[in-house]
PQR file of N, CA, C, O and H, with PARSE charges and radii, in Angstrom:
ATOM      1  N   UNK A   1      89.647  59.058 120.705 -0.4000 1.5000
ATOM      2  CA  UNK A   1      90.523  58.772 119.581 -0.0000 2.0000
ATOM      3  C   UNK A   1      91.422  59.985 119.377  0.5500 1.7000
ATOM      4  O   UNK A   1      91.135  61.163 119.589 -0.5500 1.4000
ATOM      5  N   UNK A   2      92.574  59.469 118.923 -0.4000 1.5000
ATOM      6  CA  UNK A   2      93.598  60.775 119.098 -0.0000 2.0000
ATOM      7  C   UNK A   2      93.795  61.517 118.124  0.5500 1.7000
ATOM      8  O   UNK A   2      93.515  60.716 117.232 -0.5500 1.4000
ATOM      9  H   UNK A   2      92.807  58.512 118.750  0.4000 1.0000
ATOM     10  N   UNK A   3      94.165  62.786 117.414 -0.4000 1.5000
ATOM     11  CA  UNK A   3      94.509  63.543 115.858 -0.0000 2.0000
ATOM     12  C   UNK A   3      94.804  62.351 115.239  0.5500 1.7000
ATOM     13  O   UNK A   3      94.021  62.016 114.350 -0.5500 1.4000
ATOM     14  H   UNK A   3      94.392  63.436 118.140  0.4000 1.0000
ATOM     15  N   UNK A   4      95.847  61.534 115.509 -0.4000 1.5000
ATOM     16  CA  UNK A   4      96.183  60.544 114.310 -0.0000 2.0000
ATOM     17  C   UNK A   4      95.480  59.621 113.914  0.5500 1.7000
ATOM     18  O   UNK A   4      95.299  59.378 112.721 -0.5500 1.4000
ATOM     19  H   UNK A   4      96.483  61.806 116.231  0.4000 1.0000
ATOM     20  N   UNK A   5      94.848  58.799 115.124 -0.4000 1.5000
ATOM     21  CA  UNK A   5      94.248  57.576 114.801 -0.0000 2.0000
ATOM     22  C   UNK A   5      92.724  58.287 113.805  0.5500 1.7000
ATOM     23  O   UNK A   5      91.992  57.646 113.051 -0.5500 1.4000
ATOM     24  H   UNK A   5      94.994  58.997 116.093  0.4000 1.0000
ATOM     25  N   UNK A   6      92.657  59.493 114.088 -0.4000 1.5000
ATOM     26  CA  UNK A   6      91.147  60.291 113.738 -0.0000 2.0000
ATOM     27  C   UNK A   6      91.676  60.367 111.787  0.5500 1.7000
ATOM     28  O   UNK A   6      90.956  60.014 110.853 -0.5500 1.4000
ATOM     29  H   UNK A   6      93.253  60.013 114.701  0.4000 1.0000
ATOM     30  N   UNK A   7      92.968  60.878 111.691 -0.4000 1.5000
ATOM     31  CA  UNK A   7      93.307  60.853 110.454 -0.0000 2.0000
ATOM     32  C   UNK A   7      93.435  60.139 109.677  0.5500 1.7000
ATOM     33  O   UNK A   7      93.226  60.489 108.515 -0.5500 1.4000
ATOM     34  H   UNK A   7      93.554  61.165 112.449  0.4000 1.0000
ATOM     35  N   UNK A   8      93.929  58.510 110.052 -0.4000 1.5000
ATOM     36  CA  UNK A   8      93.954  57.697 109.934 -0.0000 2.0000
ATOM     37  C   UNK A   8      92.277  56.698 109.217  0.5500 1.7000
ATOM     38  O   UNK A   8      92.132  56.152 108.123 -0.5500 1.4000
ATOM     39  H   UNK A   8      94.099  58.226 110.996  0.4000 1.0000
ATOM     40  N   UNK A   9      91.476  56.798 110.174 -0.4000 1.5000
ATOM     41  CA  UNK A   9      90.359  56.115 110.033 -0.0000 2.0000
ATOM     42  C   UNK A   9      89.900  57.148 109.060  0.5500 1.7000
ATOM     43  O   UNK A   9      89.882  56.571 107.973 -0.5500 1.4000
ATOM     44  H   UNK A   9      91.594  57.241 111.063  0.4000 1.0000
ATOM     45  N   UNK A  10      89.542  58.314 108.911 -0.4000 1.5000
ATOM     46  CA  UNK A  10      88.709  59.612 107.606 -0.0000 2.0000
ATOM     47  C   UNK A  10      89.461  58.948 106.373  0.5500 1.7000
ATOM     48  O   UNK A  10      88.745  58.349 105.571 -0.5500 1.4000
ATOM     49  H   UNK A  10      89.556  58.783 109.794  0.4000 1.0000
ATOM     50  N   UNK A  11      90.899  58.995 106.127 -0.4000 1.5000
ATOM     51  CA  UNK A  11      91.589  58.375 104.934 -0.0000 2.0000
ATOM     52  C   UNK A  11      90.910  57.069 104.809  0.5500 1.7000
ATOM     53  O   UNK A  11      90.349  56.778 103.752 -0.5500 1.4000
ATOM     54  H   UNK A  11      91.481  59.482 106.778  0.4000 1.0000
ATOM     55  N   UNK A  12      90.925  56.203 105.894 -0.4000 1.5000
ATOM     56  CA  UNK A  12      90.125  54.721 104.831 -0.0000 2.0000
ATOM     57  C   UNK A  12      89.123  54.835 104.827  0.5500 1.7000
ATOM     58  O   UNK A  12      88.682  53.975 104.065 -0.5500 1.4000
ATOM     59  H   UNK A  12      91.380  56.439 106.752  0.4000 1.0000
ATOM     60  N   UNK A  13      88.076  55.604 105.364 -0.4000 1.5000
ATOM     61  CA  UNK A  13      86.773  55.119 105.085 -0.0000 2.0000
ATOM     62  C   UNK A  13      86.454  56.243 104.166  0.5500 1.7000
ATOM     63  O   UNK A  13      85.357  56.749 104.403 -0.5500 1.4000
ATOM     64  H   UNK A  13      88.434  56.303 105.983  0.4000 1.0000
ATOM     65  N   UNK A  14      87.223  56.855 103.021 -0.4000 1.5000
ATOM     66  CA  UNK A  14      86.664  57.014 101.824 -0.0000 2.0000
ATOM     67  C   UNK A  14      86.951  56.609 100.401  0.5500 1.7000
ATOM     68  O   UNK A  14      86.705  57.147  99.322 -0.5500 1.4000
ATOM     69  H   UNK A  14      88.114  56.444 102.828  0.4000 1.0000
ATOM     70  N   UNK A  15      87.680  55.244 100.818 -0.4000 1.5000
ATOM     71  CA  UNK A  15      87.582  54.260  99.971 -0.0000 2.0000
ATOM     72  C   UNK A  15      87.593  52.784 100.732  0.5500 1.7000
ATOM     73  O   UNK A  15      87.940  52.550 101.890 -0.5500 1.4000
ATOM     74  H   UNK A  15      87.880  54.807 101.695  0.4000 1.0000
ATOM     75  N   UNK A  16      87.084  51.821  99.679 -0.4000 1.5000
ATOM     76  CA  UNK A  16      86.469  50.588  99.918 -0.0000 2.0000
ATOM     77  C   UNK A  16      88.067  49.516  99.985  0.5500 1.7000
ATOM     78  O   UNK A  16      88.244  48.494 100.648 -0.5500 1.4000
ATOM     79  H   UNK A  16      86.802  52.011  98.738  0.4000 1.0000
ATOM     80  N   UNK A  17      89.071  50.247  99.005 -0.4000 1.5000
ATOM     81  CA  UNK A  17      90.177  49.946  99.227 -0.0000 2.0000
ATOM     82  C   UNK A  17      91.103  49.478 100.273  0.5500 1.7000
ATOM     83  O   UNK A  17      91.592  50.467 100.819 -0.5500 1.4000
ATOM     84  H   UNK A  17      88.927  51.077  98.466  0.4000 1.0000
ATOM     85  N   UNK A  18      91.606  48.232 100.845 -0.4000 1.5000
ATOM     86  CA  UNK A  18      92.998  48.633 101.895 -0.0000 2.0000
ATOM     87  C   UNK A  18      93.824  49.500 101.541  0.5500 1.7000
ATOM     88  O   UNK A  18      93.565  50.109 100.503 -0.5500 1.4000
ATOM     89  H   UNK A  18      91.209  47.428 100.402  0.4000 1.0000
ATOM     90  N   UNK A  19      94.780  49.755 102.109 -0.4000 1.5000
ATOM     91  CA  UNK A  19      95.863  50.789 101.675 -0.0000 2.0000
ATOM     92  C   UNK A  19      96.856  49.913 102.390  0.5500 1.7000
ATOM     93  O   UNK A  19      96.629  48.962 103.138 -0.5500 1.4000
ATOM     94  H   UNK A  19      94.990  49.260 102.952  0.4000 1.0000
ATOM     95  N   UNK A  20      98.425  50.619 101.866 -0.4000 1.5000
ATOM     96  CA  UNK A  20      99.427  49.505 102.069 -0.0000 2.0000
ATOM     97  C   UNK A  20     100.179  51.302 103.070  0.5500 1.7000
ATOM     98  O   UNK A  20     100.176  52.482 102.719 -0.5500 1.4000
ATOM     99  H   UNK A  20      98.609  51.392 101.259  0.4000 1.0000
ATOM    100  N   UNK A  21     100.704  50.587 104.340 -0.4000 1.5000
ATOM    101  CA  UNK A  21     100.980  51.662 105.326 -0.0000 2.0000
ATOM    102  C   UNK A  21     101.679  52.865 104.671  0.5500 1.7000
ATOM    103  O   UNK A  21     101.383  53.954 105.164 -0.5500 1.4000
ATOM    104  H   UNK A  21     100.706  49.628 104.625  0.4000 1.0000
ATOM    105  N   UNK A  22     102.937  52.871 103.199 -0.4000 1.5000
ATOM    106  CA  UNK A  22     103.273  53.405 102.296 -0.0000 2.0000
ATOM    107  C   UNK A  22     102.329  54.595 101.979  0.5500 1.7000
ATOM    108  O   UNK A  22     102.480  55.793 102.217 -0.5500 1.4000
ATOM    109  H   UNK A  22     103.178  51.987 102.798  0.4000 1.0000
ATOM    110  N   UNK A  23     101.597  54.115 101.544 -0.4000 1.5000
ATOM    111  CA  UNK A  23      99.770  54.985 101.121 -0.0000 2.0000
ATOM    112  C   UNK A  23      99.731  55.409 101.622  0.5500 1.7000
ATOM    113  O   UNK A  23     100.126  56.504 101.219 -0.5500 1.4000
ATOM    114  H   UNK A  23     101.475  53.142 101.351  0.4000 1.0000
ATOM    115  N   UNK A  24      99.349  55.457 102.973 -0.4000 1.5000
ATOM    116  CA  UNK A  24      98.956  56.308 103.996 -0.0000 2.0000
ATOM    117  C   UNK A  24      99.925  57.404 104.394  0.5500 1.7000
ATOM    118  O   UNK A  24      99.549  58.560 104.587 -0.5500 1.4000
ATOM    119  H   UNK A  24      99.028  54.568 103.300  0.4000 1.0000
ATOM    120  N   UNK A  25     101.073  57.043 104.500 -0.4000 1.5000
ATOM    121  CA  UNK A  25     102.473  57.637 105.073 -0.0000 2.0000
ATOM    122  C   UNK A  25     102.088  59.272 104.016  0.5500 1.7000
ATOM    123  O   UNK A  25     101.842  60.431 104.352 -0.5500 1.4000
ATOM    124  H   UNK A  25     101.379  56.104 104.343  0.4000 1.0000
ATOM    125  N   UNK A  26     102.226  58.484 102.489 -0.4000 1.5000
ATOM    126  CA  UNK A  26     102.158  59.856 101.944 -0.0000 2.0000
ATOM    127  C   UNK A  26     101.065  60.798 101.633  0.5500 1.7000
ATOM    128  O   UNK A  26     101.071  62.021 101.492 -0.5500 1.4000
ATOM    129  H   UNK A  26     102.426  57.543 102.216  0.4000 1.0000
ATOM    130  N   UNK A  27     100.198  59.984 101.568 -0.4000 1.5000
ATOM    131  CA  UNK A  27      98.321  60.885 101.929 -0.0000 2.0000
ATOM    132  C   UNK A  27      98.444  61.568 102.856  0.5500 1.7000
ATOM    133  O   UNK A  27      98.241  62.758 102.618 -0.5500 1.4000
ATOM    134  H   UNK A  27     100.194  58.990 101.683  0.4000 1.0000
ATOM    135  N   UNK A  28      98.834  61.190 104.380 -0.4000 1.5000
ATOM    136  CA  UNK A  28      98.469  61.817 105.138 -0.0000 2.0000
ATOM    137  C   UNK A  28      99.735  62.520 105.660  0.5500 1.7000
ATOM    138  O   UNK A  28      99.606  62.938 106.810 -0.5500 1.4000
ATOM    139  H   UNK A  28      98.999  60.222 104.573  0.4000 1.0000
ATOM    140  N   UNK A  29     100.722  62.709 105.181 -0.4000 1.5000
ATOM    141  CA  UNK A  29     101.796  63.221 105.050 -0.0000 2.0000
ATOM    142  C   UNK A  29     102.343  62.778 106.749  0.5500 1.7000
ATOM    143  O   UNK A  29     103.305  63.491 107.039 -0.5500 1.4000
ATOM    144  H   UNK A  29     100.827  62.370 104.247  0.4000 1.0000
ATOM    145  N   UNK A  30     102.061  62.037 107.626 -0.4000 1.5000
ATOM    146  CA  UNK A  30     102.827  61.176 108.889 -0.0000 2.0000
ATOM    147  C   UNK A  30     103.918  60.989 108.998  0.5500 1.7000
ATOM    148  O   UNK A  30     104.586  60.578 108.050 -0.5500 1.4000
ATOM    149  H   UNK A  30     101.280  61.459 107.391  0.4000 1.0000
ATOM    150  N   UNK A  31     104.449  61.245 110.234 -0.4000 1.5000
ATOM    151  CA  UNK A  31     106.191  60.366 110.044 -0.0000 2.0000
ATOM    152  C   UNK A  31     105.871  58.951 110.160  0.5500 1.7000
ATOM    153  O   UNK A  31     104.706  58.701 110.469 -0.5500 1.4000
ATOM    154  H   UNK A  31     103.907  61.579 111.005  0.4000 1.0000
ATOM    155  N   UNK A  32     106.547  58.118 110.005 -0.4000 1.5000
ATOM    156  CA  UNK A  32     106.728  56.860 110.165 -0.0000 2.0000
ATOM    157  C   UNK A  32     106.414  56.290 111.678  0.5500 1.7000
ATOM    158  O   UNK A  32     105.670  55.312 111.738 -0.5500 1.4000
ATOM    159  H   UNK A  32     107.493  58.320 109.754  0.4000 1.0000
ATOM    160  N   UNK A  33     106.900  56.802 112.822 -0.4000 1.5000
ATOM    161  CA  UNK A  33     106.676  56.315 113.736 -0.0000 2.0000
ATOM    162  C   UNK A  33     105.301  56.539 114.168  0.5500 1.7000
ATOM    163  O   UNK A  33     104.624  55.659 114.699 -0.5500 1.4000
ATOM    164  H   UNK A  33     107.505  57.597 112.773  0.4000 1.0000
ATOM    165  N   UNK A  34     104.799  58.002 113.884 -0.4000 1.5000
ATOM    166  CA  UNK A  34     103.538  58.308 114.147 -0.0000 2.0000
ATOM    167  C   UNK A  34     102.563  57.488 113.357  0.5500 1.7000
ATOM    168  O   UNK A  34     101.507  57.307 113.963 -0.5500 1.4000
ATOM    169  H   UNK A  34     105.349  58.717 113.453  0.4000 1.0000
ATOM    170  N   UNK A  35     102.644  56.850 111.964 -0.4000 1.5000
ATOM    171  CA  UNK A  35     101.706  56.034 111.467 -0.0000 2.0000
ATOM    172  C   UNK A  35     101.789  54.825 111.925  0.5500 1.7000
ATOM    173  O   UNK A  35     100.761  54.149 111.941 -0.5500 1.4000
ATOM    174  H   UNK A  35     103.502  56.997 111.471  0.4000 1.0000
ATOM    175  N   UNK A  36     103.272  54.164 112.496 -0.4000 1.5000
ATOM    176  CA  UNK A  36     102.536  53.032 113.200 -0.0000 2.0000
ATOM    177  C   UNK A  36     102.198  52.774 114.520  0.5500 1.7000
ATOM    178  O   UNK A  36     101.693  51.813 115.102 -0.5500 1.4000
ATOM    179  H   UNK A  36     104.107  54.714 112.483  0.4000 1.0000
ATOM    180  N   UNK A  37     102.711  54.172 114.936 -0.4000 1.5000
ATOM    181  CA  UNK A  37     101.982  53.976 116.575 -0.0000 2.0000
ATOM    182  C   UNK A  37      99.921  54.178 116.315  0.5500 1.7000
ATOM    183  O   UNK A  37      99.008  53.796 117.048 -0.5500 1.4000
ATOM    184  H   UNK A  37     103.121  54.952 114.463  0.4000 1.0000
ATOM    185  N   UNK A  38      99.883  54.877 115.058 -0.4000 1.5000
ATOM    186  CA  UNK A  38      98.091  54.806 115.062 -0.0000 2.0000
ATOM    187  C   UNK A  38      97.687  53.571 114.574  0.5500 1.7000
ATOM    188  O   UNK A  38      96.653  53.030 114.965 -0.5500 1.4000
ATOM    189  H   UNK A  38     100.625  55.187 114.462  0.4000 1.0000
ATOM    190  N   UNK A  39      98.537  53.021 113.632 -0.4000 1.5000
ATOM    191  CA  UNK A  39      97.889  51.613 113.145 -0.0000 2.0000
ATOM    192  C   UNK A  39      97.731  50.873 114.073  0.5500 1.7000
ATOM    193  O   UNK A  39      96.813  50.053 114.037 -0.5500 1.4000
ATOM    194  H   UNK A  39      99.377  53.461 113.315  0.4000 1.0000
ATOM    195  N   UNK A  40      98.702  50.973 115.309 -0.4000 1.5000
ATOM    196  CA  UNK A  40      98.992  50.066 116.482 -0.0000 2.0000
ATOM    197  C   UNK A  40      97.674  49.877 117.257  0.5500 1.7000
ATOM    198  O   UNK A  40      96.917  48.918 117.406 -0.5500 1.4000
ATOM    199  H   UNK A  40      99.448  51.639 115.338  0.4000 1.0000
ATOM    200  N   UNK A  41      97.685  51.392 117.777 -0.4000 1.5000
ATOM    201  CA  UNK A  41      96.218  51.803 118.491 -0.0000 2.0000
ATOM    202  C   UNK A  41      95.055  51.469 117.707  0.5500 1.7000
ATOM    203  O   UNK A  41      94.082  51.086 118.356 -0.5500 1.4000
ATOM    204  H   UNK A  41      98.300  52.171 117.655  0.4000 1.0000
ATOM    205  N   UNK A  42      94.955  51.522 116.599 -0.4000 1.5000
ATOM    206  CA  UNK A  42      93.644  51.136 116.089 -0.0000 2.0000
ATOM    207  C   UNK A  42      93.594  49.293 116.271  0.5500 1.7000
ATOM    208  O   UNK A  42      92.733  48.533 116.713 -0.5500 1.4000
ATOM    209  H   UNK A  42      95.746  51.833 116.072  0.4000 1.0000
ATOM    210  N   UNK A  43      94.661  49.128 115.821 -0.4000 1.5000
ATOM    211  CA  UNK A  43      94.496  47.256 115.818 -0.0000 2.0000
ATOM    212  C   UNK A  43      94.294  46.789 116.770  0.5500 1.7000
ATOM    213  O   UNK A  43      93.709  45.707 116.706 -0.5500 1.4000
ATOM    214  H   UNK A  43      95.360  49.747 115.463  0.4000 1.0000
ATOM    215  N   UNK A  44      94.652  47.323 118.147 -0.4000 1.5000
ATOM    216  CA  UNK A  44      94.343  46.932 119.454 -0.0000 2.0000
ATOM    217  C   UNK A  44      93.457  46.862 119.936  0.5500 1.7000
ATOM    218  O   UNK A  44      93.252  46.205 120.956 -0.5500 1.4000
ATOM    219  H   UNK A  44      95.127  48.201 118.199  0.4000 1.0000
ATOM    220  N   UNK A  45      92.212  47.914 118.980 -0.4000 1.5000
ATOM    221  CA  UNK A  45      90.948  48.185 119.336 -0.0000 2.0000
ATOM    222  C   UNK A  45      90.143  47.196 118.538  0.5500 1.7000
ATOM    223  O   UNK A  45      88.986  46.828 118.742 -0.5500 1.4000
ATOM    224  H   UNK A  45      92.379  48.447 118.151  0.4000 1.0000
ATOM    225  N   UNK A  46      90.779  46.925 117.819 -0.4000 1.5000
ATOM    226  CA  UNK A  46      90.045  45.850 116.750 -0.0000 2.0000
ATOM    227  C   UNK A  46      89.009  47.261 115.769  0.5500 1.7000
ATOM    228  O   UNK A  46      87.782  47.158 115.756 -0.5500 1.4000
ATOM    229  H   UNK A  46      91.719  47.224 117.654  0.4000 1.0000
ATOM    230  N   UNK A  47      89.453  48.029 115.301 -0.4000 1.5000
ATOM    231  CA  UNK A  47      88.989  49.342 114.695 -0.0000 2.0000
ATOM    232  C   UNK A  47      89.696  48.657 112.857  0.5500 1.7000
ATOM    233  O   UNK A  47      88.942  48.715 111.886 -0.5500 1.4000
ATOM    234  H   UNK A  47      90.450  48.113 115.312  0.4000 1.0000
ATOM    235  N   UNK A  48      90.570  48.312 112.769 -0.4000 1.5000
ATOM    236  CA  UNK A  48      91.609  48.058 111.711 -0.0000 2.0000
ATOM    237  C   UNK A  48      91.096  46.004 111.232  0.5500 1.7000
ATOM    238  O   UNK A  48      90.631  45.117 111.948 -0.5500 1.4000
ATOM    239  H   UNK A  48      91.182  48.265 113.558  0.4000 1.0000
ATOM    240  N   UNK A  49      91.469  46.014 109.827 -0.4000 1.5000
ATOM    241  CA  UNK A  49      91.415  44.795 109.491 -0.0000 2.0000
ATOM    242  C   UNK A  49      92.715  44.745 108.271  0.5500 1.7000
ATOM    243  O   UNK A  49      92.646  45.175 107.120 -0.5500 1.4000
ATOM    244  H   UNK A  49      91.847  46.735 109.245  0.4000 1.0000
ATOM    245  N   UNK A  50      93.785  44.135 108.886 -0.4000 1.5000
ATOM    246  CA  UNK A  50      94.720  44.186 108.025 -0.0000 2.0000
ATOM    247  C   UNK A  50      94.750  42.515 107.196  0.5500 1.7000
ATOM    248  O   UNK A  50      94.285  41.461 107.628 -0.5500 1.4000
ATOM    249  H   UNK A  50      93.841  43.785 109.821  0.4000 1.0000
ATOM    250  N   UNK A  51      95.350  42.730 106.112 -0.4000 1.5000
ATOM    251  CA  UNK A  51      95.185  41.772 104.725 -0.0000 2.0000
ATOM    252  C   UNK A  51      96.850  41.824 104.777  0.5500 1.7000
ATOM    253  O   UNK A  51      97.548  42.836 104.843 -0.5500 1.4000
ATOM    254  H   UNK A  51      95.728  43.587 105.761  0.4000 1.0000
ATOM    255  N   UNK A  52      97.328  40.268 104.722 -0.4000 1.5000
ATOM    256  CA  UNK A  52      98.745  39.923 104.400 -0.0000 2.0000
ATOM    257  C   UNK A  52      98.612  39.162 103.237  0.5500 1.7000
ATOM    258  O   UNK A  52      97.818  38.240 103.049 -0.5500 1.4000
ATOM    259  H   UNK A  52      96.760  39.446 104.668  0.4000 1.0000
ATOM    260  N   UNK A  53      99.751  39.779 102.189 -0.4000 1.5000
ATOM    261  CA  UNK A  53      99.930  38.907 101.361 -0.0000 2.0000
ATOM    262  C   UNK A  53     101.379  39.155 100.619  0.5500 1.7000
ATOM    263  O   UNK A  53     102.373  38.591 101.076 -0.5500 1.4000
ATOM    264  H   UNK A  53     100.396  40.528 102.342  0.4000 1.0000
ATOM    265  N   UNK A  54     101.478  39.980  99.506 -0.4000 1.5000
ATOM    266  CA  UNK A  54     102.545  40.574  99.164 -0.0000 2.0000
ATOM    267  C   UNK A  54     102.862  41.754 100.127  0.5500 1.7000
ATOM    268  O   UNK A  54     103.922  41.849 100.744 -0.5500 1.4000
ATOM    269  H   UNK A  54     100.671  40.439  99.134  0.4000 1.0000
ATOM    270  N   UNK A  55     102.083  42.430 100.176 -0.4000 1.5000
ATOM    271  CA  UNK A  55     102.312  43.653 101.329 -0.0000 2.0000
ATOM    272  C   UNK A  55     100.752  43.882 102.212  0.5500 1.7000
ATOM    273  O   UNK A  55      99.554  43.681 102.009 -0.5500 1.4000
ATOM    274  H   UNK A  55     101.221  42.354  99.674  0.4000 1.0000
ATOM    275  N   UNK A  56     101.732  44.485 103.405 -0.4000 1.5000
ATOM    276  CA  UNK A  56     100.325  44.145 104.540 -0.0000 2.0000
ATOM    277  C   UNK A  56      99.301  45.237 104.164  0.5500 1.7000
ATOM    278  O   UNK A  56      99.725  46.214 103.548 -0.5500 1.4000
ATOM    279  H   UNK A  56     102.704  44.648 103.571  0.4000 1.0000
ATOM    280  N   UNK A  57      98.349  45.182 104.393 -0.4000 1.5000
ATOM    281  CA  UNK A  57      97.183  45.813 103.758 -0.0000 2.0000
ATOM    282  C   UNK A  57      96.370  46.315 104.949  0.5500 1.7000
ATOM    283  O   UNK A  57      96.048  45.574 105.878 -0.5500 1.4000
ATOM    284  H   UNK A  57      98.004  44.388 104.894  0.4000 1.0000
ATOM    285  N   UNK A  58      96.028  47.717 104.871 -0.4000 1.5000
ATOM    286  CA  UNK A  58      95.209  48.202 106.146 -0.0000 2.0000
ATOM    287  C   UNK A  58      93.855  48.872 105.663  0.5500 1.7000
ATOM    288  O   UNK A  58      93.797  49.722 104.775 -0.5500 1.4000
ATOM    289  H   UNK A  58      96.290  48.319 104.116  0.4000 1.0000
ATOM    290  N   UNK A  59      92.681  48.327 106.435 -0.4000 1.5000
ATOM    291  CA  UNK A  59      91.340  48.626 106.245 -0.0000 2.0000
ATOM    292  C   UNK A  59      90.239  48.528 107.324  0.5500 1.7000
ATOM    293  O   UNK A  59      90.130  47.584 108.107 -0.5500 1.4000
ATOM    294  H   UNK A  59      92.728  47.637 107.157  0.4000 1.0000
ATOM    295  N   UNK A  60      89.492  49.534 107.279 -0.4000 1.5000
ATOM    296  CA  UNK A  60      88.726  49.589 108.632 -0.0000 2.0000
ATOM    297  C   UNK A  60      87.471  48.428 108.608  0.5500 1.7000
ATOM    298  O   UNK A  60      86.696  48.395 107.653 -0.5500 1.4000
ATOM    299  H   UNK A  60      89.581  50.301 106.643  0.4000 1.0000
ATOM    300  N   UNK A  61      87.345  47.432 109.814 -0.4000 1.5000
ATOM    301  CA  UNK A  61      86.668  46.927 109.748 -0.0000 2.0000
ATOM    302  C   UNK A  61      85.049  47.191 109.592  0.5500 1.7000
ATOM    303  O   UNK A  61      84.491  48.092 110.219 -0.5500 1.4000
ATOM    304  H   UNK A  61      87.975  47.459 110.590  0.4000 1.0000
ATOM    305  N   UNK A  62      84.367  46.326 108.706 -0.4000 1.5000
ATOM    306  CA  UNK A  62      82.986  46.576 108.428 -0.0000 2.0000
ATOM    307  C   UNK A  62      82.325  47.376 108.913  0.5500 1.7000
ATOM    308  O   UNK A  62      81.780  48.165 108.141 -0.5500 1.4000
ATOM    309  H   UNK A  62      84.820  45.594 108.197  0.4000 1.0000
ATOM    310  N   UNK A  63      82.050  47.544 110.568 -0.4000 1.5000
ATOM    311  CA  UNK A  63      81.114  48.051 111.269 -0.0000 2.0000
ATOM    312  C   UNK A  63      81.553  49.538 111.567  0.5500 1.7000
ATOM    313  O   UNK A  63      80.721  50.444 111.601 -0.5500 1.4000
ATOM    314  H   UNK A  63      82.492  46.903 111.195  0.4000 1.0000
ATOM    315  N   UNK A  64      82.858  49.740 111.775 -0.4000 1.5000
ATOM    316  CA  UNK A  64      83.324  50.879 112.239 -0.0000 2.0000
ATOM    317  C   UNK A  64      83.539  51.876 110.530  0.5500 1.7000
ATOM    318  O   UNK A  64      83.425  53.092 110.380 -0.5500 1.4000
ATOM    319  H   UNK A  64      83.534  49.004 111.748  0.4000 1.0000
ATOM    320  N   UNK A  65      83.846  50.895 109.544 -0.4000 1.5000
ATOM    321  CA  UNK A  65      83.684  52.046 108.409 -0.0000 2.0000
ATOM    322  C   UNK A  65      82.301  52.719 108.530  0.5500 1.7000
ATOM    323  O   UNK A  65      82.240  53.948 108.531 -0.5500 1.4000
ATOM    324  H   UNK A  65      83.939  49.907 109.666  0.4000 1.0000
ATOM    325  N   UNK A  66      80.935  51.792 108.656 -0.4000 1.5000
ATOM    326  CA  UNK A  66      79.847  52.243 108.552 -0.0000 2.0000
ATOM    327  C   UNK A  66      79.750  53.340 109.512  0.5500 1.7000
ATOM    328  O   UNK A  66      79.408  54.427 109.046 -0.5500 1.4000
ATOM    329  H   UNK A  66      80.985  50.793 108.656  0.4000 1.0000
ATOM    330  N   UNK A  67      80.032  53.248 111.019 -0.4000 1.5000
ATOM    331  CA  UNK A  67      79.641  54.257 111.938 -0.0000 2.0000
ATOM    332  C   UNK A  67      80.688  55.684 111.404  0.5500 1.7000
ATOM    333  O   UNK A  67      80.237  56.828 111.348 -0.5500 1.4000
ATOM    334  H   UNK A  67      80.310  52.365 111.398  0.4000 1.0000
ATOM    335  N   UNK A  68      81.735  55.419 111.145 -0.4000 1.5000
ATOM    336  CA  UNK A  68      82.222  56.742 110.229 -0.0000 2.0000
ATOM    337  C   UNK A  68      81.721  57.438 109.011  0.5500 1.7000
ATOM    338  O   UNK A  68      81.744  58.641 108.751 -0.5500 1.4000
ATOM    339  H   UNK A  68      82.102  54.490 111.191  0.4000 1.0000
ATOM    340  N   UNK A  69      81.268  56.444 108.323 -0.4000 1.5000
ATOM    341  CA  UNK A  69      80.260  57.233 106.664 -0.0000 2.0000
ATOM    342  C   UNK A  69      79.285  58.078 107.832  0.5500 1.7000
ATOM    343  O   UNK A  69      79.274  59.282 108.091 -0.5500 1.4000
ATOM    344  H   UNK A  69      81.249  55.467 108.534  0.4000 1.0000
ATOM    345  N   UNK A  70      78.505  56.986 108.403 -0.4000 1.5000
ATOM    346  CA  UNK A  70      77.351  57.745 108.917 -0.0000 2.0000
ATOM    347  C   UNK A  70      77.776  59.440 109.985  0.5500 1.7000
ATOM    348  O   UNK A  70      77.539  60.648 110.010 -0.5500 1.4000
ATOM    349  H   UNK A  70      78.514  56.008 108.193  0.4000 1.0000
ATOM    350  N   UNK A  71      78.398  58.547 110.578 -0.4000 1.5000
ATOM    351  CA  UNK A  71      78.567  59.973 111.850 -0.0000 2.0000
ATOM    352  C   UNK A  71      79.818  61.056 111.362  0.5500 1.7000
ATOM    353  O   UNK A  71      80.083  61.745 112.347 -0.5500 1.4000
ATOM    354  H   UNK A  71      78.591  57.566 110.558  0.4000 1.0000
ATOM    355  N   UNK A  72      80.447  61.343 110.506 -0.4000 1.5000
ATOM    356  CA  UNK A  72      81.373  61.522 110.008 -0.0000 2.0000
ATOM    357  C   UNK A  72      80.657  63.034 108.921  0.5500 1.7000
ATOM    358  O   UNK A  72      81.389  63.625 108.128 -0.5500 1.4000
ATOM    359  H   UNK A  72      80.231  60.783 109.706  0.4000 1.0000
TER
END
């Protein structure tokens, strides 16, 4: 996993929350291209569970939040 996608996954799995890519951009202070080339890589992995509705919503799926609380 690369610096970003690593930064990426620590920011959601310490909340239960999605975050809207916005969120993230300024938490983790990212350029734009760099946050969605990690969202990219994570979704590909099936690491990410995104929520559409008013705005797209990004959250680590069930199993992989857990192996991050734990090993993390």
């Amino acid at each position: 996993m690369g610096s970003i996608e690593r930064q990426i996954t620590l920011e959601l799995s310490k909340t239960n929350q999605p975050m809207s890519r916005e969120d993230l951009r300024q938490v983790l202070s990212l350029s734009s291209v760099d946050l969605i080339n990690g969202l990219q890589s994570l979704s590909k992995r099936y690491l990410l569970k995104t929520t559409e509705g008013n705005k797209i919503l990004f959250n680590l799926s069930p199993v992989f939040r857990e192996y991050m609380i734990i090993y993390d």
